[in-house]
Kinemage of the C-alpha trace (Angstrom):
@kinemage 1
@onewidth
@group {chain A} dominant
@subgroup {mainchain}
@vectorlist {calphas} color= white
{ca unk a 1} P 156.856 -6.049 -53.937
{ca unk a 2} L 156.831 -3.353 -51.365
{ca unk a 3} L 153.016 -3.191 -51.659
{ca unk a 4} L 152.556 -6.792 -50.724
{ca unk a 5} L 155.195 -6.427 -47.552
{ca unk a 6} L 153.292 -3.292 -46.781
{ca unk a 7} L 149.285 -4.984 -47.264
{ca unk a 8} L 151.069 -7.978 -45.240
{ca unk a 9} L 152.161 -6.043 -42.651
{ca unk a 10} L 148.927 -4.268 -42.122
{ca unk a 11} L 147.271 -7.594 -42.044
{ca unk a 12} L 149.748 -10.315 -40.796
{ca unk a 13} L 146.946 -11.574 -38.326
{ca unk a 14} L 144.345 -12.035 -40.364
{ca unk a 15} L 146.795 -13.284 -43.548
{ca unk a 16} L 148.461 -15.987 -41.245
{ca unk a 17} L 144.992 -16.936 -39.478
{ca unk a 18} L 143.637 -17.695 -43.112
{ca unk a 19} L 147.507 -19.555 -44.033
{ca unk a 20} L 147.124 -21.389 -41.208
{ca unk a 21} L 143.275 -22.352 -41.417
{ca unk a 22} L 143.916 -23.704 -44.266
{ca unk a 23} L 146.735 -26.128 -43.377
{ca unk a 24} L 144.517 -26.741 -40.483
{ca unk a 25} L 142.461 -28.173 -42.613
{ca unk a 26} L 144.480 -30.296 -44.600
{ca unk a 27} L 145.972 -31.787 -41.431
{ca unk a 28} L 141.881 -32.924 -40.756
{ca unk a 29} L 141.427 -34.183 -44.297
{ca unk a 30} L 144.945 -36.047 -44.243
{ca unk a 31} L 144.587 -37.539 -40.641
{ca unk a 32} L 141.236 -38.590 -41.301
{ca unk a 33} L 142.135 -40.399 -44.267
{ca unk a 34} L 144.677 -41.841 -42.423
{ca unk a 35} L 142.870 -43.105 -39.644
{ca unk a 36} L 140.058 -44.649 -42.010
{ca unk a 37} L 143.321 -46.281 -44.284
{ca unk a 38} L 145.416 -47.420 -41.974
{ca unk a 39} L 143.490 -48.842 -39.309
{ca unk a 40} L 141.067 -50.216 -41.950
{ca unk a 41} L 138.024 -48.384 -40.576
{ca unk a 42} L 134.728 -49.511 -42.913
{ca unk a 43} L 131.568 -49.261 -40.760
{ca unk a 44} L 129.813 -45.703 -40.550
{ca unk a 45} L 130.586 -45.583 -36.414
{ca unk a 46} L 134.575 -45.899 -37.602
{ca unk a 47} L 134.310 -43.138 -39.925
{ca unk a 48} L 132.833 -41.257 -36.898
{ca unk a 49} L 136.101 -42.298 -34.877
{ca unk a 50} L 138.703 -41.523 -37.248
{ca unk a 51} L 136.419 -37.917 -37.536
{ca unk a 52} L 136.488 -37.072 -34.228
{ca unk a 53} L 140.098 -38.007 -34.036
{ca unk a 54} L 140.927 -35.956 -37.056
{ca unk a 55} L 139.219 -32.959 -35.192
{ca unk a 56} L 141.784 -33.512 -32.270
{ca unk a 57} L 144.840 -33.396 -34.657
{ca unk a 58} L 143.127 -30.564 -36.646
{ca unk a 59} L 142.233 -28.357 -33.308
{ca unk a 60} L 145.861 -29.382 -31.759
{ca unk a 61} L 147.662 -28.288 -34.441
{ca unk a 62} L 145.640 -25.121 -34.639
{ca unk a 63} L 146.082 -24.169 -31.091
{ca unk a 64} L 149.962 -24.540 -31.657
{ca unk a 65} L 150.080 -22.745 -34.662
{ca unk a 66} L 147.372 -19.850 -33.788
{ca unk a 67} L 149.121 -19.566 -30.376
{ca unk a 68} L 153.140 -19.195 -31.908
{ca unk a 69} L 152.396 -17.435 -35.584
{ca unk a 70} L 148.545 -15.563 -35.789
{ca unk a 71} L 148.114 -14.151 -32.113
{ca unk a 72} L 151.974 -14.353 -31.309
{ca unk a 73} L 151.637 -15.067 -27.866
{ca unk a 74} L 154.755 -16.176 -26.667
{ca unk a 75} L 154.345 -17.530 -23.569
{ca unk a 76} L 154.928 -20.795 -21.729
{ca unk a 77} L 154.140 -20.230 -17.932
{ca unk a 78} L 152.226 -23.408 -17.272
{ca unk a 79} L 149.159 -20.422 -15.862
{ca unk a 80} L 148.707 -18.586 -19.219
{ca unk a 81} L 149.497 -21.623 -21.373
{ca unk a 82} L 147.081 -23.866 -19.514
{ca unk a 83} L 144.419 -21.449 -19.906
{ca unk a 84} L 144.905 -20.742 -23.419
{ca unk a 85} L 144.655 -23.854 -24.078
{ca unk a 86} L 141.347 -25.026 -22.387
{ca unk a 87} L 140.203 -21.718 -23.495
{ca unk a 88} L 140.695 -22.629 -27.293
{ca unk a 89} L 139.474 -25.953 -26.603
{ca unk a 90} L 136.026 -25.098 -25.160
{ca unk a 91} L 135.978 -22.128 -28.022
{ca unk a 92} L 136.108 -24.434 -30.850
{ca unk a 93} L 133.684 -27.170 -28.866
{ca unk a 94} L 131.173 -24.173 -29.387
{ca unk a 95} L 132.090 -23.674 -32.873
{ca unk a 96} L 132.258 -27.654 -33.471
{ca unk a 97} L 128.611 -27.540 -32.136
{ca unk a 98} L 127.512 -24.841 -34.045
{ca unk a 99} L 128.810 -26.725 -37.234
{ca unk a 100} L 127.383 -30.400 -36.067
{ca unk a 101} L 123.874 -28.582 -36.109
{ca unk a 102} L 124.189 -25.988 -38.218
{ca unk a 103} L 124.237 -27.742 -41.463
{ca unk a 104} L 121.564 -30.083 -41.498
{ca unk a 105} L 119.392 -27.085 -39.621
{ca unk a 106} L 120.489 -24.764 -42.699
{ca unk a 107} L 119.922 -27.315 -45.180
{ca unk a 108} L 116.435 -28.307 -44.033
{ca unk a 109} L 115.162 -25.000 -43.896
{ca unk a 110} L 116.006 -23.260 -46.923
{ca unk a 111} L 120.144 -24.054 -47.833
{ca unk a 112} L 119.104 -27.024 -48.707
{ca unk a 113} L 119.660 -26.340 -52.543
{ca unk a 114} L 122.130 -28.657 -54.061
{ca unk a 115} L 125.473 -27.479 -55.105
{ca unk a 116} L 127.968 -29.014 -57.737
{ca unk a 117} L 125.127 -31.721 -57.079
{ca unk a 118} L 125.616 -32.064 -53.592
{ca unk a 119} L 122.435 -31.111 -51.012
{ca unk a 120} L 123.411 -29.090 -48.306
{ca unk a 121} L 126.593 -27.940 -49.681
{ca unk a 122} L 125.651 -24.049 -49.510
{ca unk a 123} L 124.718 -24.545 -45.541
{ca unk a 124} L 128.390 -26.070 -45.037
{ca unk a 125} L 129.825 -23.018 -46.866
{ca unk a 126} L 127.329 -20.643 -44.645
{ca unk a 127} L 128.196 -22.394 -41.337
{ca unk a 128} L 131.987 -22.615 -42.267
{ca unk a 129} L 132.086 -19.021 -42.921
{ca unk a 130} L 130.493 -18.669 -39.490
{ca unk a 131} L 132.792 -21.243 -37.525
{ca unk a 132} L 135.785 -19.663 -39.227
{ca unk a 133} L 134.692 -15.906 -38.129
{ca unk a 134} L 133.741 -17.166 -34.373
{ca unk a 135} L 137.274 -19.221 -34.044
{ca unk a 136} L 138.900 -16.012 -35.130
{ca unk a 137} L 137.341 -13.642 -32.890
{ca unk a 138} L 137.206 -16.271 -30.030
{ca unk a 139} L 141.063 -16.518 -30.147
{ca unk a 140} L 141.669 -12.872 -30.361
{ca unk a 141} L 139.625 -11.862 -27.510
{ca unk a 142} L 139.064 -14.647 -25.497
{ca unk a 143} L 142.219 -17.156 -25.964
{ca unk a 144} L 145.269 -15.208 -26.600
{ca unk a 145} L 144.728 -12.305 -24.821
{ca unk a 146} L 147.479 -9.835 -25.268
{ca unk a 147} L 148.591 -7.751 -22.144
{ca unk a 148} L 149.023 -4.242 -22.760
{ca unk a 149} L 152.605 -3.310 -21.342
């Protein structure tokens, strides 16, 4: 048990960033499922509503929880909290773009290999590995910049 304290510890960042990417996710899956259940959505340019509103919650929830629990930045002064946030915003636009035109890119030239039957699947799993690397590395050195005392 000390081990794990210890390996956590030495890699509380990176362990919570991962924790908290994946809830991140979950709050996309279960908001878009939501969206498309409760308000009925059924056309293809509804599912593209209730995706980019899933995105919202998901990056929202992220910015909260990467601001209080991976990078630990505590503060609130509407200067450093209102550039965090725009910051992390425009970050994860980047990413989101990289994703949006990553995949079919990937998949049409060379990725395109299906998966557990499903074409393209190994250039989502390239470009989320990407997006998840960039996000992390954008917040630590471009969002939530720590001060040195």
């Amino acid at each position: 048990m000390e081990k794990l304290k210890e390996l956590y510890s030495k890699y509380k960042e990176i362990i919570n960033y991962l924790i908290f990417g994946v809830l991140t996710t979950v709050v996309n899956w279960a908001t878009f499922s939501l969206f498309v259940k409760g308000i009925g959505m059924t056309d293809g340019v509804a599912y593209n509503v209730a995706n980019v509103l899933s995105w919202v919650c998901a990056v929202l929830f992220a910015f909260v929880t990467n601001k209080l629990f991976v990078f630990e930045s505590k503060t609130w002064a509407p200067a450093t909290a209102i550039r965090e946030f725009f910051s992390f915003i425009s970050a994860r636009l980047f990413t989101g773009v990289i994703e949006w035109f990553g995949v079919p890119f990937l998949t049409n030239h060379g990725l395109g290999t299906p998966l557990f039957g499903v074409k393209g699947l190994w250039a989502k799993i390239t470009i989320s590995v990407i997006v998840v690397v960039l996000n992390y590395i954008f917040s630590k050195f471009l969002v939530f910049i720590k001060k040195e005392p």
